[in-house]
C-alpha positions as CSV (number, residue, x, y, z in Angstrom):
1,X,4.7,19.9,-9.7
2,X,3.2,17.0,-11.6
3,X,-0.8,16.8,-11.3
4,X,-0.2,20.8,-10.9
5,X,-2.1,21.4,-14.0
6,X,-4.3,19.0,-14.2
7,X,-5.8,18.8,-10.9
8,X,-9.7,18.7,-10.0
9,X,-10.9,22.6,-9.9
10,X,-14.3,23.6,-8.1
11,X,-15.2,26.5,-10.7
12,X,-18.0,26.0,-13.4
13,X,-20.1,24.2,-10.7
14,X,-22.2,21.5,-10.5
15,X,-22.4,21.0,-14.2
16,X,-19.3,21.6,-15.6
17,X,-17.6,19.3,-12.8
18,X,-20.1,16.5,-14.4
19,X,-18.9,17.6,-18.0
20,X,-15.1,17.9,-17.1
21,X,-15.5,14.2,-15.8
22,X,-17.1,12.7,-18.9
23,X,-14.6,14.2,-20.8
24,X,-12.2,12.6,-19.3
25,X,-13.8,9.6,-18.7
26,X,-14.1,9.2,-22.5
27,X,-10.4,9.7,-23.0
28,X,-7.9,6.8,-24.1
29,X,-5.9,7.0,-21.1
30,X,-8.9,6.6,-18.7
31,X,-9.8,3.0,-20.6
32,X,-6.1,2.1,-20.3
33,X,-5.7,3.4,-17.1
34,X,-9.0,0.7,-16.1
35,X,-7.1,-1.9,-17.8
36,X,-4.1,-1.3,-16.0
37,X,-6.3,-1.3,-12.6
38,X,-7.2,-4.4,-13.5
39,X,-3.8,-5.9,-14.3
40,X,-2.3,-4.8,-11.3
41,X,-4.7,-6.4,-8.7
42,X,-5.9,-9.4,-10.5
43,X,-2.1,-11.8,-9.8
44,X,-2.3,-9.9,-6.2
45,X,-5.4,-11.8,-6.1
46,X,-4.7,-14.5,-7.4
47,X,-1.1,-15.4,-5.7
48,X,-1.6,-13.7,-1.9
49,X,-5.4,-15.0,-1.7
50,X,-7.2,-17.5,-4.3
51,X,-3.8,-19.5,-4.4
52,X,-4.4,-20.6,-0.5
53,X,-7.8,-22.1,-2.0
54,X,-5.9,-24.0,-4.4
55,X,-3.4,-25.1,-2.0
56,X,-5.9,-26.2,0.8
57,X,-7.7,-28.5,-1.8
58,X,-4.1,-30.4,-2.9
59,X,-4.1,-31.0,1.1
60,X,-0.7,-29.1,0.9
61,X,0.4,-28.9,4.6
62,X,0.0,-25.3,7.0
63,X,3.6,-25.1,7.4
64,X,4.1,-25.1,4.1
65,X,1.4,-22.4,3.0
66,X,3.0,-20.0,5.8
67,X,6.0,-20.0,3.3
68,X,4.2,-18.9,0.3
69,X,2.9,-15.9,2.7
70,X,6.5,-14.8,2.2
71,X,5.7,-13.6,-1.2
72,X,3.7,-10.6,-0.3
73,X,7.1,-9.4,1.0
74,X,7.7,-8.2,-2.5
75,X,4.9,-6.0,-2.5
76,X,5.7,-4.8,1.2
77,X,9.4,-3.9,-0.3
78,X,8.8,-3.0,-4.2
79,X,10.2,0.5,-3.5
80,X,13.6,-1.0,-3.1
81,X,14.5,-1.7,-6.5
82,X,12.0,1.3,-7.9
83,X,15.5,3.0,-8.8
84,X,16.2,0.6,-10.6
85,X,12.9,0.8,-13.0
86,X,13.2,4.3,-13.5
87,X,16.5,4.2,-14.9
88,X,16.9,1.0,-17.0
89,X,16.1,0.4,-20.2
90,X,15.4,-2.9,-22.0
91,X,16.6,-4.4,-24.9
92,X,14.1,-4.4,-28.1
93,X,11.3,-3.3,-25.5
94,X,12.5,0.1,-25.1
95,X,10.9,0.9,-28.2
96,X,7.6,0.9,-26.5
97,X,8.5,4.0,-24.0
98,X,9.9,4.3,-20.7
99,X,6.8,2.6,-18.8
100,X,5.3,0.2,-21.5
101,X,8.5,-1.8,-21.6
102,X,8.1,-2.9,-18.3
103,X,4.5,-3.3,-18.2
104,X,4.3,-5.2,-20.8
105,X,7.0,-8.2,-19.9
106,X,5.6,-8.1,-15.9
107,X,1.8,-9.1,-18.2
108,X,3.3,-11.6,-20.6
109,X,5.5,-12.7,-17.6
110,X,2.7,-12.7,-15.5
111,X,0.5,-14.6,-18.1
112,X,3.1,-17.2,-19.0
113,X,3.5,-18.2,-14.9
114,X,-0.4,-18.6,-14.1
115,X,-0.6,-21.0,-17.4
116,X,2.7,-23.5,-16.3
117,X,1.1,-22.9,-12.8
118,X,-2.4,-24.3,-14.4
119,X,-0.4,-27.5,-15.1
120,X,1.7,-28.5,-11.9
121,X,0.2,-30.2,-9.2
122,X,0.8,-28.3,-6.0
123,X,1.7,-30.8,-4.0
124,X,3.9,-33.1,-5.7
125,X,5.9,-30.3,-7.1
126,X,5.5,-28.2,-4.5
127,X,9.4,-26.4,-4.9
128,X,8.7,-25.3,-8.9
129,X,5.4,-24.1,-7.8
130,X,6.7,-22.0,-4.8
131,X,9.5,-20.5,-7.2
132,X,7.0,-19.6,-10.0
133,X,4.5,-17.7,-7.4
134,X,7.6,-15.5,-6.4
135,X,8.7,-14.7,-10.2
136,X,5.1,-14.1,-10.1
137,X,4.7,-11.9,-6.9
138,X,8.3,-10.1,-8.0
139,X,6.8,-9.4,-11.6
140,X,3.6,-7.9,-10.2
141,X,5.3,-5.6,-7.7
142,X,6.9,-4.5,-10.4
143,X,4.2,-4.2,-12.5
144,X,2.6,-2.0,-9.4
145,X,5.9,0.8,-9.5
146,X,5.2,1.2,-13.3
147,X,1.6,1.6,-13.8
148,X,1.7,4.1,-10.6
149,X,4.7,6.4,-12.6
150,X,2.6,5.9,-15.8
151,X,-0.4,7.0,-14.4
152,X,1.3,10.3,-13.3
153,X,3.3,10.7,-17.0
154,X,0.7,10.2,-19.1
155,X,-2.1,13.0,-16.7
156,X,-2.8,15.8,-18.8
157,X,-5.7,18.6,-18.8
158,X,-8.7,15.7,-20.2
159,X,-7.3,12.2,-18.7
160,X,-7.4,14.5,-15.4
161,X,-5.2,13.0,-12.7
162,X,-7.9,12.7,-10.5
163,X,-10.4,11.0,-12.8
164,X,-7.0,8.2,-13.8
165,X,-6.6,7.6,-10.1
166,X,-10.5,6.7,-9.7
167,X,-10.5,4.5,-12.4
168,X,-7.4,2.7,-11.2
169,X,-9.1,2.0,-8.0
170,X,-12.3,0.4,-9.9
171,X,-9.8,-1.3,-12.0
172,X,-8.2,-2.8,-9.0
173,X,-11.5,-3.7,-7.3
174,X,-12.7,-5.2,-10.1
175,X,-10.3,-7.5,-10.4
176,X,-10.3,-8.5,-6.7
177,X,-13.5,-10.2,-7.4
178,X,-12.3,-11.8,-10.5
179,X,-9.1,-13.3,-8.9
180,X,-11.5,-14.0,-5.4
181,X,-15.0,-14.4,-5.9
182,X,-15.2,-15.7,-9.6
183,X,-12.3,-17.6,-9.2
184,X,-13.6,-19.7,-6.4
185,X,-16.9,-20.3,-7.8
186,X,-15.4,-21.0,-11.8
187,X,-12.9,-23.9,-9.7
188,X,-16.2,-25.6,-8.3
189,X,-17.2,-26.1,-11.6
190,X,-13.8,-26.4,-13.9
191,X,-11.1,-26.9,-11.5
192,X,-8.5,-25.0,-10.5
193,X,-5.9,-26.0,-13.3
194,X,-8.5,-24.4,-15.6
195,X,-9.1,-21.0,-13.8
196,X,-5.3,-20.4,-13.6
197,X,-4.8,-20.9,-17.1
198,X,-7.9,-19.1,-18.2
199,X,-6.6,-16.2,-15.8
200,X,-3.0,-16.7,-17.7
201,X,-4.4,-16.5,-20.7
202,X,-6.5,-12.9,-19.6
203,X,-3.3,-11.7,-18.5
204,X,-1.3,-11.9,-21.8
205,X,-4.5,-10.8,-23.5
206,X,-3.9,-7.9,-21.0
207,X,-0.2,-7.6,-22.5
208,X,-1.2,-7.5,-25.3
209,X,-3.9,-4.6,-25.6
210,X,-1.2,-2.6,-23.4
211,X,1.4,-2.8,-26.4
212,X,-1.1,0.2,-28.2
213,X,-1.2,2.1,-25.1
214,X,-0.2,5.9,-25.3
215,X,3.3,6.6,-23.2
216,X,3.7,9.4,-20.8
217,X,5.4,13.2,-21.5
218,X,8.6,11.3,-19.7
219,X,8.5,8.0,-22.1
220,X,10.6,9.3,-24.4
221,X,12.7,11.6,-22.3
222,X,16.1,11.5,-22.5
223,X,18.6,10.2,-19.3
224,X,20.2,13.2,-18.0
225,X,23.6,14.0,-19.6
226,X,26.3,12.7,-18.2
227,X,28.1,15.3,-17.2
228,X,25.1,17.1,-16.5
229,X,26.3,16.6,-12.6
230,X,29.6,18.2,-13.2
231,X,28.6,21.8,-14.3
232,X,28.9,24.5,-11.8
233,X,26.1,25.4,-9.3
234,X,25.7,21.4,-8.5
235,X,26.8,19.7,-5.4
236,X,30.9,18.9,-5.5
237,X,31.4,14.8,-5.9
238,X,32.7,14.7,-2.7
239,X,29.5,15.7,-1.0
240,X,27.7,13.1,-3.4
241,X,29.6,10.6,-2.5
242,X,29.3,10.8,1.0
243,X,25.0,10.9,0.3
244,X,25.2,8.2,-1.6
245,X,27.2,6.2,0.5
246,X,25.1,6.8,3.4
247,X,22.1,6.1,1.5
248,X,23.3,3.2,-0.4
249,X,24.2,1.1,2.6
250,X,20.7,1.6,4.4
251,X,19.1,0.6,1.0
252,X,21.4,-2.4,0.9
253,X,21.2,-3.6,4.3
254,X,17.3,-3.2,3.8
255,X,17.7,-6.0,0.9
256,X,20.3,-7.9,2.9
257,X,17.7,-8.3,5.3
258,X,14.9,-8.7,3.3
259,X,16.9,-11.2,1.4
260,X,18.4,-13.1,4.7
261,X,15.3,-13.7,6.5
262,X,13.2,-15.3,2.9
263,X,16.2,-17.8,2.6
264,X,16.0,-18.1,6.8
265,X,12.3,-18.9,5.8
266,X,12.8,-21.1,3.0
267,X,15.4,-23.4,3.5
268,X,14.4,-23.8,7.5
269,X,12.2,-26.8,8.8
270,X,9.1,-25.5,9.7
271,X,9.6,-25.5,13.4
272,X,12.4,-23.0,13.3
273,X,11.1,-20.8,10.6
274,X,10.7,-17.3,11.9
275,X,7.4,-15.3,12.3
276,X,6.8,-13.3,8.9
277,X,4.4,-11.5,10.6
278,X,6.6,-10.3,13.6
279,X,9.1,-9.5,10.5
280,X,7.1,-7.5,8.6
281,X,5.2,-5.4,11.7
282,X,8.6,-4.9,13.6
283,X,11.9,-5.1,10.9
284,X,9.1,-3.1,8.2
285,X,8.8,0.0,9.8
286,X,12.5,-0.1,10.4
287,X,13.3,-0.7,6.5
288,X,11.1,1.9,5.6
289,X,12.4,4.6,8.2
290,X,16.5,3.4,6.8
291,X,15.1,3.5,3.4
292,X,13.1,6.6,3.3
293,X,12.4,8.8,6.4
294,X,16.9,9.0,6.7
295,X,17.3,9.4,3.3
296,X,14.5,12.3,2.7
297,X,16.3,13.9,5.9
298,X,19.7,13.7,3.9
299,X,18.3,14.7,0.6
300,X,16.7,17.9,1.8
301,X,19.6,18.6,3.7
302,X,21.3,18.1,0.3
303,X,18.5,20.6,-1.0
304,X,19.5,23.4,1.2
305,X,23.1,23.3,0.8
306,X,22.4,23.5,-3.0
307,X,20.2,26.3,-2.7
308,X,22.3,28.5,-0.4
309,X,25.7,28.0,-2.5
310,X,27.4,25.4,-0.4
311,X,29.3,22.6,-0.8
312,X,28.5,23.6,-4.9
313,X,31.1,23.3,-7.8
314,X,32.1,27.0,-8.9
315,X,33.3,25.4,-12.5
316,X,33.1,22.2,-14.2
317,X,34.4,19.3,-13.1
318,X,34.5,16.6,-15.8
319,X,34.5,12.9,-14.6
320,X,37.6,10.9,-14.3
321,X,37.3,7.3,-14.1
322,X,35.4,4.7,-14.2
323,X,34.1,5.4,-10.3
324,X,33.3,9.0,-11.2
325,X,30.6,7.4,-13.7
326,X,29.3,5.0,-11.0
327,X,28.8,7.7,-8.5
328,X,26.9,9.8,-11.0
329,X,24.4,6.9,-11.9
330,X,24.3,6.0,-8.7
331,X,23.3,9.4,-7.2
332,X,20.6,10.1,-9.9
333,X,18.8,7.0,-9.8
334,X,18.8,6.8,-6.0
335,X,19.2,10.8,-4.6
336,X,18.0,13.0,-7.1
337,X,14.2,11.5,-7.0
338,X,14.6,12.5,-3.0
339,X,16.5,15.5,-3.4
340,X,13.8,16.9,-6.3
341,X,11.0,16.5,-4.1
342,X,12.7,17.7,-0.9
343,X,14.3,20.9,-2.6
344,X,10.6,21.7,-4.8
345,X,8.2,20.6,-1.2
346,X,10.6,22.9,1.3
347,X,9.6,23.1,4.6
348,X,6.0,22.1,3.0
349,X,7.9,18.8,3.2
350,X,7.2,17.8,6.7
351,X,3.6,18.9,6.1
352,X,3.1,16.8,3.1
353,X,5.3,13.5,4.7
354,X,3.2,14.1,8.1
355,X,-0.1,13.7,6.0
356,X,0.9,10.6,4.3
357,X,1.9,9.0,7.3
358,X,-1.5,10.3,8.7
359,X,-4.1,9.6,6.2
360,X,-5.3,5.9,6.4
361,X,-4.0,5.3,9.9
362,X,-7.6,4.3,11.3
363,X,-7.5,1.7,8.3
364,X,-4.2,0.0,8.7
365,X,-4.2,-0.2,12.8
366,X,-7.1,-1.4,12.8
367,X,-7.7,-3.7,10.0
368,X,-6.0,-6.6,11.1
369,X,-8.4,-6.8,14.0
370,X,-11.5,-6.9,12.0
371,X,-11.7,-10.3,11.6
372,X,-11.7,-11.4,15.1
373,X,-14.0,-8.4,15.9
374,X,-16.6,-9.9,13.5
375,X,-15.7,-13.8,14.3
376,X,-15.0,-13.7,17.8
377,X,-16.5,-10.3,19.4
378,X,-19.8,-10.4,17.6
379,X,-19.7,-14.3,16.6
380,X,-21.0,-13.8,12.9
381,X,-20.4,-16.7,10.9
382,X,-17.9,-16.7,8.3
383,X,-20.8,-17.2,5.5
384,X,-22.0,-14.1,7.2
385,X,-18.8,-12.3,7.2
386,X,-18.2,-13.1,3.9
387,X,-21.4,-11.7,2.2
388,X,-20.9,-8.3,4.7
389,X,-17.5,-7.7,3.6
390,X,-16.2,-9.4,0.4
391,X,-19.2,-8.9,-1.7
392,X,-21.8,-6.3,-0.6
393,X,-18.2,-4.3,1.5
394,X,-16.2,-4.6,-2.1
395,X,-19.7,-3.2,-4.0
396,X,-19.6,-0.2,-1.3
397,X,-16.0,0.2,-1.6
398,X,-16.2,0.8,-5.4
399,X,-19.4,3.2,-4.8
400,X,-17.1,5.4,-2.7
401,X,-14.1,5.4,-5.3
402,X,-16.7,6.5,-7.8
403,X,-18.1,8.9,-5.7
404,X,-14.7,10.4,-5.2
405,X,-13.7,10.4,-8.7
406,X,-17.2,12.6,-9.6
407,X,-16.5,15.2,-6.4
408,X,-12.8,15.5,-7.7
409,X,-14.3,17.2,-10.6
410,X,-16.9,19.7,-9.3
411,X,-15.3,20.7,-6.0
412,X,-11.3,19.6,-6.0
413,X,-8.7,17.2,-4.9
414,X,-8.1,19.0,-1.4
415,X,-11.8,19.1,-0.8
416,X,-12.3,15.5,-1.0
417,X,-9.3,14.6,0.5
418,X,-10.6,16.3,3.6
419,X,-14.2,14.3,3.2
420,X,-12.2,11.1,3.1
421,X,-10.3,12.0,6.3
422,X,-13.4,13.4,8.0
423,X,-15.7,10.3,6.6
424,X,-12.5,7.3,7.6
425,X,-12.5,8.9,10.9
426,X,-16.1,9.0,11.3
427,X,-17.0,5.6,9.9
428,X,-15.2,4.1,13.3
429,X,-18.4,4.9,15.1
430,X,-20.3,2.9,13.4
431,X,-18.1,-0.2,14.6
432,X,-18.3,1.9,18.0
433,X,-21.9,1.1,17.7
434,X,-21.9,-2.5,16.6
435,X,-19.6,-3.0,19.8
436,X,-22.2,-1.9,22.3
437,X,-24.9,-4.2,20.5
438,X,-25.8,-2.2,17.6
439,X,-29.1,-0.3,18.3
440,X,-27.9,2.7,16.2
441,X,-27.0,0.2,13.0
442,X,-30.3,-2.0,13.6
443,X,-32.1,1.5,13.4
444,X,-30.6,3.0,10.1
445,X,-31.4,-0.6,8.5
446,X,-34.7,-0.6,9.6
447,X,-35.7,3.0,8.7
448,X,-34.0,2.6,5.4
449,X,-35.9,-0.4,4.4
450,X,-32.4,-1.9,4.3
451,X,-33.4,-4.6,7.0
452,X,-36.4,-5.4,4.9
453,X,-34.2,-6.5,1.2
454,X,-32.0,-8.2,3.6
455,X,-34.6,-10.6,5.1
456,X,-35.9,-11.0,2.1
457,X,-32.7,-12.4,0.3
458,X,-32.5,-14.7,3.2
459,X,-30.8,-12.6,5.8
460,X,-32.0,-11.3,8.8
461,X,-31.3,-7.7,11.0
462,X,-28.4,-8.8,12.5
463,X,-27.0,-9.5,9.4
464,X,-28.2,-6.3,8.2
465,X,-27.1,-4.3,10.7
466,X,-23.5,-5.8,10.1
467,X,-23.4,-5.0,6.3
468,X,-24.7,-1.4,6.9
469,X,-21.7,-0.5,9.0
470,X,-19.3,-2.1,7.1
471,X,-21.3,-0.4,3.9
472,X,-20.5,2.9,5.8
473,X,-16.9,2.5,6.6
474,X,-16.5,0.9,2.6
475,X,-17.7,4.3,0.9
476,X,-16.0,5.7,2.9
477,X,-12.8,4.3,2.6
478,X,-13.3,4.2,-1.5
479,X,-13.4,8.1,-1.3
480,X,-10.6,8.2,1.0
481,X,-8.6,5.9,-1.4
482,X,-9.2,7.2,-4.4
483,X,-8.4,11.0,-3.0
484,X,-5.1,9.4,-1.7
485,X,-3.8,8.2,-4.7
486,X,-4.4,11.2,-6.8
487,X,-3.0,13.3,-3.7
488,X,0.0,11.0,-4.0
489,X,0.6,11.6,-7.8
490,X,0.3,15.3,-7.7
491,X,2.9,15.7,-4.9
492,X,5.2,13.3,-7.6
493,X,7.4,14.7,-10.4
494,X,7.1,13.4,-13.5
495,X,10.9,12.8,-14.3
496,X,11.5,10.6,-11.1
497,X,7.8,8.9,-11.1
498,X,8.7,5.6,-10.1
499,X,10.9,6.6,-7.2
500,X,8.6,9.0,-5.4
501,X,5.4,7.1,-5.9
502,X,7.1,4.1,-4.3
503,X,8.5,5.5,-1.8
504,X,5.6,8.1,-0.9
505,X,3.3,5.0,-1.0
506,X,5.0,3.0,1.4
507,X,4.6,6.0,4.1
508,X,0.8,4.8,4.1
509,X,1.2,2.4,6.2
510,X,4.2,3.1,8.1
511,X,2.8,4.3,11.5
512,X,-0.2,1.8,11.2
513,X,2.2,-1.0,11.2
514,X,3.7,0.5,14.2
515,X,0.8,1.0,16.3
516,X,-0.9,-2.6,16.1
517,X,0.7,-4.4,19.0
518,X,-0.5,-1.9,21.0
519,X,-3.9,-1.2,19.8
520,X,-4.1,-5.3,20.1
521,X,-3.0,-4.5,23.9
522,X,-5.6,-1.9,24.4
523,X,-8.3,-4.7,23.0
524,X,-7.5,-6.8,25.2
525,X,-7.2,-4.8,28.6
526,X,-10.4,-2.2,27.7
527,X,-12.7,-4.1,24.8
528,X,-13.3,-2.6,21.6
529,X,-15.5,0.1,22.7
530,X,-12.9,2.5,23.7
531,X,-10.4,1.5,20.9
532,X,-13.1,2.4,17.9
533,X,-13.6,5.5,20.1
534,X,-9.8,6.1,19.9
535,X,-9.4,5.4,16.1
536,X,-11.8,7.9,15.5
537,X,-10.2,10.9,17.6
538,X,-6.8,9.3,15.7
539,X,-8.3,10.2,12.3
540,X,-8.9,13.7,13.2
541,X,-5.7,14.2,12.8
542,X,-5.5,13.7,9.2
543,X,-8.2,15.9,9.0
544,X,-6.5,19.2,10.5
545,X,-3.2,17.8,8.4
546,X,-5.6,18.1,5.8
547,X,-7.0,21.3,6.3
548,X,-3.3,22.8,6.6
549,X,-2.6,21.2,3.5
550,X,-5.3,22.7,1.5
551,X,-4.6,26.3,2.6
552,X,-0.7,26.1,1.8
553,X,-2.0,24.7,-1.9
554,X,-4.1,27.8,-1.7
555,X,-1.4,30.1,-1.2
556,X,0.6,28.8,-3.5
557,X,-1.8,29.1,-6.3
558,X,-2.3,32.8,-5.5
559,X,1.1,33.4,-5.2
């Protein structure tokens, strides 16, 4: 199991957990591994957020903004052609490695569409500009699949996976403020044109430096023979075919409909385009359960037939054909990645695929409501909201990845995946409290001398009271993150990285997406009271998943 090795360990104490982490703080890998951070959040930023900024100041219409919303459905959907990535090579670039190839044309890509975007005017060529923020989008999604398989290829016993993880996350906070914060204020003062070429030009600088990054044990790693699928013990072609046919057409009619409803979006007036938010909360979780849920249920299915002699070749059976070869690319790139983990997890399976779907539930069903909690419920201003939450919440949030990262190295990867659970589910109390007026959160501040900085930075307690429970719930959500991720990329084989990140990944947020409309019902009939009291017995169940989790790792380490 990838990450098997090289996972946090609680022995040596205190100390030695602090020396194992500088140790691998120091290493090469960890410093790419913050670059990479970096590269992968910093055009997320700067296409699904600062861009609307740009935009609003051109005077480009709503209508016409709601359309470049459509771009985050790459990132949504990036698993989809993840098979893809794992198996392809590129011409001249495959001399870099496996991963590097890729990472380094989505940066030069990336770079070369934020400078021609630096000199169009947004409004009066409002169709090249559209075009070039989805190349954009697609190029960092992709980017995204290939730094997440790096980061598990390249883990070994110093560049832990744990402390690569934590450093991603800063990475990727980091660069939310560059591409948000510092963005906005550098385009007061230089324009916009300016800050997107300066960014352009960061991100081939970023393309650059990545060209001497080390590749993973799987960068040079050979594509499985080609008749490697022919030799007796594996599954007859027949039986293949069939999985791959089922599984095929799900993938497909995923991208079909992916595919229809952006040129639905695109090429409709604005009055008949449809909702991309109704798309993505109701047609989502349906791609992801055709895409992954069905196809893990075929592939350990698959697993078990292999295992008990079934359905197996009892001598070789050399290809014939042309459609013979298709089938057998077809079936590693797309069911071998599922049937690997299905076959090595077991029955574990359900445990582990229950505890992804689990873990940041209280964060995705609630987080689309956080804004009108704070706006509407509470009636902070937007100033307010924005000091709470993008600058002093995104300073907590990378307090609580580091933390993390240091706890992974003196008491374990299970350990503080159960904090994070225990902490997210806890955290909703604090909202809880905030709802009901806030006497527990105006208390803290005041004891804490928090209320006192505040007021005297030109604040006052309400405001404090509001940036110490989103402080709370930040810390806690960096630990939680961070364990995630590294959770995540243990459970993933090295040889099919890309395709069971991916897909793992987009379990997050499967049953979160599911459960806002009615979460949004239960606001509106009962207040948020009872719902923050809900989200918190909801997280609990992450934290038994949790529990379960850690004593089957147990056993299998003694065993």
């Amino acid at each position: 199991m990838a990450g098997e090795a090289v996972a946090g360990r609680g022995s040596g104490g205190f100390i030695g957990g602090i020396k194992r982490f500088g140790r691998s703080l120091g290493h090469p890998k960890t410093a790419y591994m913050l670059l990479f951070g970096f590269s992968s959040a910093l055009p997320y930023a700067l296409l699904l957020g600062t861009l609307y900024a740009w935009l609003s100041d051109a005077e480009v219409d709503l209508e016409t903004m709601g359309v470049f919303s459509l771009i985050g459905l790459t990132y949504a959907f990036k698993f989809l052609w993840s098979p893809l990535i794992d198996r392809i090579s590129l011409p001249v670039l495959r001399r870099l490695g496996r991963r590097k190839q890729w990472i380094v044309l989505a940066q030069f890509m990336l770079g070369g569409i934020m400078i021609v975007l630096s000199t169009l005017d947004p409004k009066g060529a409002i169709g090249m500009f559209s075009l070039l923020a989805g190349l954009g989008a697609f190029a960092s999604a992709t980017q995204d699949v290939v730094v997440d398989a790096w980061r598990v290829d390249v883990a070994d016993e110093t560049a832990t996976l744990d402390t690569l993880s934590t450093v991603y996350q800063l990475g990727y906070r980091a660069a939310v403020l560059v591409g948000g914060a510092l963005a906005l204020f550098l385009a007061d003062a230089w324009g916009w044109p300016q800050v997107y070429m300066l960014m352009g030009v960061l991100l081939g600088g970023l393309g650059l430096a990545t060209l001497f990054a080390p590749e993973g044990e799987s960068g040079g790693m050979a594509v499985e023979s080609a008749d490697a699928l022919c030799q007796p013990g594996e599954l007859e072609p027949r039986v293949r075919a069939i999985a791959l046919g089922v599984v095929g057409a799900l993938w497909l009619w995923a991208l079909a409909n992916v595919v229809q409803f952006m040129v639905r979006s695109l090429g409709s007036d604005p009055e008949a385009r449809p909702d991309s938010v109704a798309f993505i909360s109701v047609q989502g979780p349906i791609i992801v359960i055709a895409t992954v849920v069905i196809p893990a249920m075929i592939a350990a299915w698959l697993a078990v037939m292999q295992r008990r002699g079934r359905y197996v070749l009892a001598e070789p059976a050399p290809r014939e054909g042309w459609k013979d070869a298709v089938l057998d690319h077809g079936y590693r790139a797309l069911i071998l990645p599922l049937t690997e983990i299905m076959g090595r997890l077991k029955w574990a399976a359900i445990l582990v695929l229950a505890l992804v779907l689990s873990y940041r539930i209280t964060d995705t069903i609630w987080g689309t409501f956080a804004y009108p909690f704070y706006l509407g419920e509470l009636e902070y201003t937007k100033s307010e909201v924005a000091v709470a939450s993008k600058f002093f919440g995104v300073g907590a949030l990378m307090l609580g990845v580091a933390l993390g990262g240091m706890l992974f190295a003196i008491i374990g990867r299970m350990a503080v995946m159960t904090i994070g659970a225990v902490t997210a589910a806890l955290t909703n109390l604090l909202y809880a409290d905030l709802a009901l007026g806030g006497t527990i959160m105006s208390g803290v501040s005041r004891y804490t001398g928090f209320t006192w900085l505040v007021e005297h930075l030109g604040g006052d307690e309400r405001l404090a009271r509001l940036m110490v429970a989103i402080g709370g719930e930040n810390i806690a959500g960096g630990i939680a993150g961070a364990a995630l991720v590294a959770y995540l990329s243990s459970i993933t084989s090295k040889r099919y990285s890309a395709v069971q990140y991916a897909l793992l990944s987009s379990l997050t947020f499967l049953i979160g997406t599911l459960g806002r409309g009615a979460l949004g019902k239960m606001i509106e009939t009962q207040g948020y009271y009872p719902v923050f009291i809900f989200t918190t017995l909801l997280g609990f169940i992450a934290v038994v998943l949790c529990i379960f989790e850690w004593m089957r790792q147990g056993r299998a380490k003694a065993g």
